[in-house]
ZAMARGU-4260 file (C-alpha; in steps of 0.2 Angstrom, whole numbers, plus 5000, padded with zeros to 4 digits):
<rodrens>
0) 5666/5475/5588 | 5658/5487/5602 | 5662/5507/5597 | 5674/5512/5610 | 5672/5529/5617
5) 5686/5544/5617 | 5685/5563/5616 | 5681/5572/5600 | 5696/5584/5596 | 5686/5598/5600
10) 5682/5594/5619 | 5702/5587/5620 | 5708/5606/5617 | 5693/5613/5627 | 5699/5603/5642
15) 5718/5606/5640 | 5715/5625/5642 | 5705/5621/5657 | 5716/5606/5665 | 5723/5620/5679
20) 5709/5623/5684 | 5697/5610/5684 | 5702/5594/5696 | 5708/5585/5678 | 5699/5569/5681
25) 5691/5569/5664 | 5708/5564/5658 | 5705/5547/5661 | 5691/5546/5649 | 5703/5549/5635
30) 5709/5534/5633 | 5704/5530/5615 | 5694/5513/5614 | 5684/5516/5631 | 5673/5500/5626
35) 5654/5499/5634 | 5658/5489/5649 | 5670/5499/5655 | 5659/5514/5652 | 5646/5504/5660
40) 5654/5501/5674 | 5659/5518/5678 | 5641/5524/5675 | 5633/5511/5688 | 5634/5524/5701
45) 5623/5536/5693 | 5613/5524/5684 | 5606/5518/5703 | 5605/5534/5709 | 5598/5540/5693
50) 5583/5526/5694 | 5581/5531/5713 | 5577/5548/5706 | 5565/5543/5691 | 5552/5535/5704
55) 5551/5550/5715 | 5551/5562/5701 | 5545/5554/5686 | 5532/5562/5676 | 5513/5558/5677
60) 5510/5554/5660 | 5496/5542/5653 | 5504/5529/5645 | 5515/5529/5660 | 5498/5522/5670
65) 5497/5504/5669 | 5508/5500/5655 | 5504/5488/5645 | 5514/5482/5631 | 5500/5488/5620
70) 5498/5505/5628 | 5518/5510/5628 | 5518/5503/5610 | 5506/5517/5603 | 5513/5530/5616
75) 5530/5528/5608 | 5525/5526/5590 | 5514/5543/5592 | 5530/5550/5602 | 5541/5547/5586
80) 5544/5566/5580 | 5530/5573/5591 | 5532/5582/5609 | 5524/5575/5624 | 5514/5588/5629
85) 5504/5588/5609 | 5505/5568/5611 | 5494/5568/5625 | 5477/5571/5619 | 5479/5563/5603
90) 5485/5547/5614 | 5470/5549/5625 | 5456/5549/5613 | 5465/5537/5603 | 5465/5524/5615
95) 5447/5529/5619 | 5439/5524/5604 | 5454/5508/5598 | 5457/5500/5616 | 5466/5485/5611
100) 5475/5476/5596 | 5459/5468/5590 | 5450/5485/5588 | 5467/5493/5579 | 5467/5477/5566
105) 5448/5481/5562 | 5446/5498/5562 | 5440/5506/5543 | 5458/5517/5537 | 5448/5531/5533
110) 5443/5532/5555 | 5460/5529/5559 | 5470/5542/5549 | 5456/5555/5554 | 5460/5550/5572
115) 5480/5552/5568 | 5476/5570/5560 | 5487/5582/5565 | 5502/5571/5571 | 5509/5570/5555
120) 5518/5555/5547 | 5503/5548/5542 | 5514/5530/5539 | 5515/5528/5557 | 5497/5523/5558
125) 5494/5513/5542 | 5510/5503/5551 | 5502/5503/5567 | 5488/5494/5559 | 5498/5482/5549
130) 5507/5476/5564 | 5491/5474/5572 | 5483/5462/5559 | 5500/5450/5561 | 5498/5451/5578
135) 5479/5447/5577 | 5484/5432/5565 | 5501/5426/5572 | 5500/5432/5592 | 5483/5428/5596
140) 5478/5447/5596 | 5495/5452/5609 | 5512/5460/5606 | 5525/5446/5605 | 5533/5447/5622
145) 5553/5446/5614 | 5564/5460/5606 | 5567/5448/5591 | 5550/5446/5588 | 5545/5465/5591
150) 5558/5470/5578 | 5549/5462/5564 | 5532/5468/5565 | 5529/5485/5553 | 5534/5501/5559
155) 5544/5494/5574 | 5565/5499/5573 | 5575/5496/5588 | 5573/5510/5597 | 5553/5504/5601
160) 5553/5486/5601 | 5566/5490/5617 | 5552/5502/5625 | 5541/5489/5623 | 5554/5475/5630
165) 5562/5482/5642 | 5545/5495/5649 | 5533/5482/5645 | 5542/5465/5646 | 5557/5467/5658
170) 5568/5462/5645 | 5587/5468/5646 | 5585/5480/5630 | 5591/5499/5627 | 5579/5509/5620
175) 5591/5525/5616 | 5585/5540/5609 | 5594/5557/5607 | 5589/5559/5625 | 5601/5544/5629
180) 5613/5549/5618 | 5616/5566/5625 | 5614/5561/5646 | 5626/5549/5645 | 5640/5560/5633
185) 5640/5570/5646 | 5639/5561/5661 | 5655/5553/5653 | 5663/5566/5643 | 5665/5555/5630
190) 5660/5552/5614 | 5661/5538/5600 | 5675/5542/5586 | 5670/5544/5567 | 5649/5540/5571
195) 5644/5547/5554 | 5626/5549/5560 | 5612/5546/5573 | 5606/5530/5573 | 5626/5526/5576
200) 5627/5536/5590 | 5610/5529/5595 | 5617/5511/5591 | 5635/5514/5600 | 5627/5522/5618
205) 5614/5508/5616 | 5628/5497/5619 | 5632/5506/5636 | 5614/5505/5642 | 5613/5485/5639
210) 5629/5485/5651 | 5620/5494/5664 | 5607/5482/5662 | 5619/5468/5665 | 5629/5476/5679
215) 5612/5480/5692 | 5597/5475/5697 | 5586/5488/5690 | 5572/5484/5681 | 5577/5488/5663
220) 5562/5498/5659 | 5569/5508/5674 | 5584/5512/5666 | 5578/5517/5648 | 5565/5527/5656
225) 5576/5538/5672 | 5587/5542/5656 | 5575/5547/5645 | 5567/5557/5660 | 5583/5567/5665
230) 5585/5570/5647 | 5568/5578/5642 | 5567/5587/5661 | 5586/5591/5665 | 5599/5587/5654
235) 5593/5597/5641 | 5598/5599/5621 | 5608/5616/5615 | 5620/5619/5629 | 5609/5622/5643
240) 5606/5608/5656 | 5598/5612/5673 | 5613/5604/5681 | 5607/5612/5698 | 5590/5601/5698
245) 5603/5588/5691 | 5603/5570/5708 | 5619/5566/5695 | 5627/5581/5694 | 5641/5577/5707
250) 5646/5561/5694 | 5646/5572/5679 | 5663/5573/5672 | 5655/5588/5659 | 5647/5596/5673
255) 5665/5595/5683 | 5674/5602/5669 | 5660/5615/5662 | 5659/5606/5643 | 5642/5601/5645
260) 5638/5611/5629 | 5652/5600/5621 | 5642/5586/5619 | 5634/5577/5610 | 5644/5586/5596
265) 5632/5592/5580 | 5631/5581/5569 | 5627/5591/5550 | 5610/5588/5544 | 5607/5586/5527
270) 5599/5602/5519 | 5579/5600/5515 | 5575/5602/5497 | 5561/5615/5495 | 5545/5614/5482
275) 5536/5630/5477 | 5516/5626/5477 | 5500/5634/5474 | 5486/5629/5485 | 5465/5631/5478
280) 5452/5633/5493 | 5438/5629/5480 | 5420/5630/5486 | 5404/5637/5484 | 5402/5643/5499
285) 5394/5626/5507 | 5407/5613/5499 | 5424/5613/5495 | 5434/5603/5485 | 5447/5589/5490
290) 5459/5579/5481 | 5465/5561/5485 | 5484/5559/5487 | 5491/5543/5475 | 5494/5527/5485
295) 5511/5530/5485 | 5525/5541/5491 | 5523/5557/5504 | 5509/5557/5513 | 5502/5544/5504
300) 5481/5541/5501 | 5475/5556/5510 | 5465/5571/5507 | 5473/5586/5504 | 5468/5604/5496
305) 5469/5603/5476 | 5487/5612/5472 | 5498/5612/5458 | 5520/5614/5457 | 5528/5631/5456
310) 5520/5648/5463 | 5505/5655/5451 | 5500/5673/5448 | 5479/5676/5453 | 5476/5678/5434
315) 5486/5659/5430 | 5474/5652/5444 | 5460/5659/5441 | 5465/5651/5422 | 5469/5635/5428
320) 5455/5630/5439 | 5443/5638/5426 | 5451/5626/5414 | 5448/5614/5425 | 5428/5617/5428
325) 5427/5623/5410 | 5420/5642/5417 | 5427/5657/5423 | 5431/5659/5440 | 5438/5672/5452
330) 5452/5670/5463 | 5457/5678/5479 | 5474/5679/5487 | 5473/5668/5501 | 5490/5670/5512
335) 5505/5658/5513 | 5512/5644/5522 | 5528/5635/5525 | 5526/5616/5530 | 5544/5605/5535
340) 5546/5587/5531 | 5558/5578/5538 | 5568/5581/5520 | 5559/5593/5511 | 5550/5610/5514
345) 5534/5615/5506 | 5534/5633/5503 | 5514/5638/5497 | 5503/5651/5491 | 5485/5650/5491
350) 5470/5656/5483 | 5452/5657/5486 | 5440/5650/5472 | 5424/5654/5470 | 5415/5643/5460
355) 5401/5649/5448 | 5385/5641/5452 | 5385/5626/5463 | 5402/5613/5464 | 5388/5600/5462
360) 5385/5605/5443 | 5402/5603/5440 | 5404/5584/5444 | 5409/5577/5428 | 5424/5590/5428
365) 5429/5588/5445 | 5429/5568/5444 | 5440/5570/5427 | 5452/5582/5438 | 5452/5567/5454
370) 5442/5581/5465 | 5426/5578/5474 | 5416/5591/5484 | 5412/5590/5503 | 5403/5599/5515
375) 5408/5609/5531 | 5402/5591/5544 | 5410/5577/5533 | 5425/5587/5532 | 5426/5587/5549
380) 5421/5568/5554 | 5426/5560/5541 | 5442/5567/5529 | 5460/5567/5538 | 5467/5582/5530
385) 5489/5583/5532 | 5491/5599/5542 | 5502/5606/5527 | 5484/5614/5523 | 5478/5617/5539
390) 5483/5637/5537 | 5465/5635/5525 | 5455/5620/5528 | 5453/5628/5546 | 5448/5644/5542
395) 5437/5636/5528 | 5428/5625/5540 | 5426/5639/5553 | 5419/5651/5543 | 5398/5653/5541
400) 5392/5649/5526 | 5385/5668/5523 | 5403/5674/5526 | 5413/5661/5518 | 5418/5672/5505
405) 5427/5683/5516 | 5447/5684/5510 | 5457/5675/5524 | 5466/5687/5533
</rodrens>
């Protein structure tokens, strides 16, 4: 059964202390069990007016230039917990050197997560390259053209196989993001009861978005994007929309009764778990050391700085890397970072490790300890390195070799 749509408790006594003076017209939206076609219905106004804006106004964005389901699929992957404006060159260069679905499917892993360094969630790009190969196999090297068919291929939930219907293919689907979410609370000054979390938000004000769909004659990508647009440009998160630049404003039942910064209400996030870790820069001043990540688990198979659990003292690093090599070694403090996942926070200390002699003597050890030694260029070209160690691997990288040993600042 369709989520009907009422106020939460806290907008109902907001709006009772303000009844007098406000016109009182968002008492008619709370009605308990306001179902999506009503909502729908009462939101085709704005929806046409909304779209009217969008292609006046709409961004110039790259995926946004000829968009092809291809294109809009790698934009909205890469735009998965990453802001447009860091997206952009990533997106360009990405589509310079992989061009179509063929050249994703055959592309060596190694290139391709080195491309996708620095966006993070490095399982968006193995996915990307899994969906590829069906595609090459099963679609004749094309996106399937349906939302049924989108939805199974790796990496694709519901939010992007209706971007790529509805943007690419015409197809009547919501795509509705937190963007969504909170334009169309507001216009409404409504919300679902009881959603215990986003994707059921996402889920309910999908709903409303399919009946806007149904109730014009916009085209559907229209829709999803003109929402999207006023809520990344206009409508914006925390309580602080721009509702003076806002072509819906005069709809706005919030914006009529000042509780804009009611909705969406907060939903709790769940507290991050936090890990303690030590970081080793180890080199010789011309290599430095890497490890491999295990196939499985967070940021599976890629190459990071070698590290251990739990904060160590410079005397039990320098004792645990030169029981590693099987030699004394010296290790300088090397600052700290903090890196957020989406459930857990790394909090890290580094050190510096010079290596006595060349890394190259100690091969047999670093092979035994899953290490191997690379220089300044192949670091660069070849090894995608999370940017959990970037706070090092940068200045490591940038350094001359003469002054390599100088302690990061």
């Amino acid at each position: 059964m369709a989520q009907g749509f009422c106020l939460t408790g806290k907008s109902d006594t907001v709006q009772e202390s303000r009844a007098e003076e406000k016109s009182g017209r968002a008492e008619e939206f709370r009605k308990p069990g306001l179902e999506p076609r009503e909502a729908a219905a009462r939101l085709k106004p704005a929806a046409e007016t909304l779209a009217a804006w969008y292609q006046e106004n709409a961004r110039a964005l790259p995926w946004r230039t000829n968009p092809t389901p291809y294109r809009v699929w790698i934009s909205e992957i890469m735009l998965q917990q990453t802001r447009i404006e860091a997206v952009i060159p990533y997106y360009q260069r990405f589509l310079a050197e992989i061009p179509d679905v063929r050249a994703l499917a055959e592309i060596p892993e190694e290139r391709l997560l080195k491309l996708w360094e620095g966006l993070g969630y490095y399982s968006r790009a193995r996915n990307l390259q899994k969906a590829a190969r069906i595609c090459q196999e099963q679609y004749g090297g094309k996106l399937p053209g349906s939302f049924p068919e989108l939805i199974k291929l790796p990496g694709i939930g519901p939010y992007t196989a209706g971007a790529i219907a509805s943007i690419a293919f015409g197809e009547k689907c919501p795509s509705a993001d937190g963007n969504v979410v909170r334009v169309l609370s507001r216009l409404l000054a409504a919300y679902p009861d009881n959603l215990p979390d986003k994707p059921a938000a996402q889920k309910a004000f999908g709903a409303v978005v399919r009946e806007i769909m149904e109730k014009t004659s916009l085209y559907p990508g229209t829709v999803n994007e003109s929402l999207m647009e006023l809520g990344e440009t206009v409508c914006l998160p925390n309580g602080k929309p721009l509702c003076g630049a806002c072509p819906v404003s005069a709809l706005c039942l919030s914006c009529r009764n000042g509780t804009q910064e009611l909705f969406p209400p907060e939903i709790p996030k769940k507290k991050r778990r936090v890990e303690e870790r030590t970081v080793f820069l180890l080199t010789d001043g011309e290599k430095l050391c890497l490890h491999k990540r295990p196939p499985q688990g967070l940021l599976a198979s890629l190459w990071e700085l070698p590290a251990c659990d739990g904060y160590l003292t410079q005397q039990e690093a320098e004792a645990y890397i030169g029981k590693i090599l099987g030699a004394p070694v010296r290790a300088v403090p090397a600052g700290t970072g903090k890196h957020i996942f989406t459930h857990l926070e790394w909090h890290m200390t580094g050190y510096r490790v010079e290596c006595p002699g060349s890394l190259e003597n100690y091969g047999e050890a670093l092979s035994a300890a899953g290490f191997c030694a690379v220089d300044r260029q192949e670091i660069g070209q070849d090894y995608a390195i999370p940017s959990a160690f970037s706070r090092w691997s940068e200045f490591w990288a940038s350094e001359p070799s003469a002054e390599s040993a100088k302690k990061i600042p």
